[in-house]
N, C-alpha and C positions, 0 to 999 in steps of 0.2 A: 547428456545421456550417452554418448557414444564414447566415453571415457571409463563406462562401467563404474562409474563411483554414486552411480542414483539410476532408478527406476522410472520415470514420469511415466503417472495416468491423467489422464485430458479429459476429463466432464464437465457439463453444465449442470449436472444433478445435484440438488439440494440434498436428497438422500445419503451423499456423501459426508452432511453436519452432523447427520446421530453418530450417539455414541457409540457405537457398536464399529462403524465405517471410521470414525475420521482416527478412532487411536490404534489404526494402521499404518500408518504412515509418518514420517520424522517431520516433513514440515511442509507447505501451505502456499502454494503459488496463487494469489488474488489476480488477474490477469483482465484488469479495463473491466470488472464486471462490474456495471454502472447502475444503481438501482432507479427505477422511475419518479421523477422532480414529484409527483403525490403525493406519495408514502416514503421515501428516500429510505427503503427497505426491503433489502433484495431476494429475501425469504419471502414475506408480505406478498412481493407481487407475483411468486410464482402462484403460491398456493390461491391467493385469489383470481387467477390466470385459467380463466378455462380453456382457452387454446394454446394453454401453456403444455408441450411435450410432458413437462414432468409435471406440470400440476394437476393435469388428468386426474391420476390416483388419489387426488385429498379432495374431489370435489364433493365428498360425502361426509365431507366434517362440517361443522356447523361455525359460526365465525368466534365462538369462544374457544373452541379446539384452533382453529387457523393460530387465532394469537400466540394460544399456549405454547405450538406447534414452531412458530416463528421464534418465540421464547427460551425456548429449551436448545434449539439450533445454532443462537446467538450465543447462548451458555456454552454450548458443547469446542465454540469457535474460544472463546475466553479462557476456557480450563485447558484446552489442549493445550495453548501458547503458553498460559502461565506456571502448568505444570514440565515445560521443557522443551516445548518443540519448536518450531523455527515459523516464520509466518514473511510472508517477501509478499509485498503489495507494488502494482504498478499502476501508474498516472490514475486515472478515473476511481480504480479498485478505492481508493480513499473515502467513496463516498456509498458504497455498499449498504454500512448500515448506518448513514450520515446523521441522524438526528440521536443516536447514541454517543453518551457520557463516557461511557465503558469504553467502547470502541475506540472511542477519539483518546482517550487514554491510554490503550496498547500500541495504537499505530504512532499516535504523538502530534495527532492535528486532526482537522475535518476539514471538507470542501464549501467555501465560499463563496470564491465565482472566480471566472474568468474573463480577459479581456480577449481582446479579437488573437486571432490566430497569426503570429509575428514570428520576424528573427530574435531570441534569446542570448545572454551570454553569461554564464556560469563561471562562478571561480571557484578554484578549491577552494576549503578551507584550511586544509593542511595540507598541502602536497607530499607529504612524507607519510602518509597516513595509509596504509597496504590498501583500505578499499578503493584508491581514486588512482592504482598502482596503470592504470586503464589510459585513463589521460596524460599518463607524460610527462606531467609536471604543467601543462598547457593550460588556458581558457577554453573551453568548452563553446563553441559555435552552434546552433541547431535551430530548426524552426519549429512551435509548438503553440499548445496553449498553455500562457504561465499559470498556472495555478495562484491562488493567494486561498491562504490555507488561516481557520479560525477554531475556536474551544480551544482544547487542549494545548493546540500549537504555540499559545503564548507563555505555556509552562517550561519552555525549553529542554524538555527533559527526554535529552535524546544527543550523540556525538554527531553532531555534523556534517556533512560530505561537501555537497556542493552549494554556493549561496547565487543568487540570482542577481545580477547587477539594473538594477531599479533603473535606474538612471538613463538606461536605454531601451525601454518600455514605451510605446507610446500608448495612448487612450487605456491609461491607469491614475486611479483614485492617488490623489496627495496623500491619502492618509497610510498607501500603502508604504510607503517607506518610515512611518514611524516604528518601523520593527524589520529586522535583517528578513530576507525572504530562504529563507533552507529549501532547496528542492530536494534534496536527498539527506538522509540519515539511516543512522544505526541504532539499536535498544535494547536492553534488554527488559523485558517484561515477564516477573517472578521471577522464573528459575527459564525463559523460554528466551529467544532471539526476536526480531522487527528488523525488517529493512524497508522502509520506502524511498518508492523514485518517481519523481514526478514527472520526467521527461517519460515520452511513450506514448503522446495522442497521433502523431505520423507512423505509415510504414516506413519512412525511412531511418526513423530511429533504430530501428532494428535488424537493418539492412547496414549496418557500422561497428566496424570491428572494437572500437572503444566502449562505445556502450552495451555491447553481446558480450564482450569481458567486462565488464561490470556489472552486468544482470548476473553472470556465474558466478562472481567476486561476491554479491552480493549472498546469494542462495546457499554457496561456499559458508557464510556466516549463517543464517541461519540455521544449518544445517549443524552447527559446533566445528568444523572443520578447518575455518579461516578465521586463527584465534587476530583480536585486537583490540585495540581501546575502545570500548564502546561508553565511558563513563558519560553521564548526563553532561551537558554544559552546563547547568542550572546550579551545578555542584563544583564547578571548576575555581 
């Protein structure tokens, strides 16, 4: 932001999905907002949240309005992206509106589970590739929780960034290496941008100069800014 080349506003307001609010804005920072393991539905639980700050205001709709209401919110997040805008999700953000089709289709995965909270190591996949321009050319060192990501994500339909080296995982499912583990990618969805990055369940992921330049690197592209290959792999 202090570059003048974007404005950021900071809410936890659902109010911000109508239509009216969100095609304000060129693109969509999803930031760990992690919806409750019940409903795995992050509209869902405001509105049914009566000590919810923002869900106050809906507590006079009835539970066929809620849904509808959640509905149309979901919708307004789909067409924005599809019609052009830019969407950057980080770590947990994946699992927002987790038991969605659609979703797991614009982002390019859904949340499965994770194993205990470890040392990771990442490799490119392209080191020549401008969004991992951040790393160096290097493996990627960090502590987190690895994601292992399912639906969508075995469509491969998304350019690659960073892949996760299985192999030094400990208290991880065999089955997990019957398929590369992508922590980060790029997409385009309709006419709109996608970046997801799985690293970002620690502060101090964000507290490092590699990864803060590739959150902008990344936002950079959704934004239409930071033109690159984004072709699916699935088509390579």
């Amino acid at each position: 932001e202090k570059t003048g080349a974007f404005e950021l506003v900071v809410s936890d307001d659902i109010e911000y999905f109508t239509k009216e609010k969100i095609s304000q804005f060129d693109a969509i920072i999803l930031n760990n907002n992690c919806s409750d393991r019940k409903e795995r539905n992050l509209f869902r639980d405001v509105l049914i949240n009566k000590k919810d700050k923002f869900g106050e205001k809906y507590q006079n709709l009835n539970s066929e309005q809620r849904d509808q209401l959640a509905a149309d919110l979901e919708d307004n997040l789909l067409e924005f992206v599809h019609g052009g805008k830019g969407l950057m999700v980080l770590h947990g953000a994946i699992n927002m509106l987790n038991n969605s089709e659609r979703m797991s289709k614009m982002i390019g995965g859904s949340f499965a589970y994770h194993p205990k909270f470890q040392e990771i190591t990442l490799k490119l996949v392209d080191p020549e590739h401008p969004m991992v321009k951040a790393f160096d050319g290097k493996e990627v060192v960090y502590k987190d929780e690895p994601y292992i990501l399912n639906k969508a994500y075995s469509d491969f339909n998304f350019q690659p960034l960073l892949e996760m080296d299985t192999d030094k995982l400990v208290k991880i499912k065999d089955s997990v290496k019957e398929l590369p583990r992508y922590m980060a990618w790029i997409k385009k969805h309709g006419e709109g941008r996608v970046f997801y990055t799985a690293p970002g369940h620690s502060e101090t992921t964000y507290e490092r100069a590699d990864f803060l330049q590739f959150y902008l690197d990344g936002l950079q592209y959704t934004l239409g800014d930071l033109k690159c290959d984004d072709t699916p792999l699935k088509k390579q």
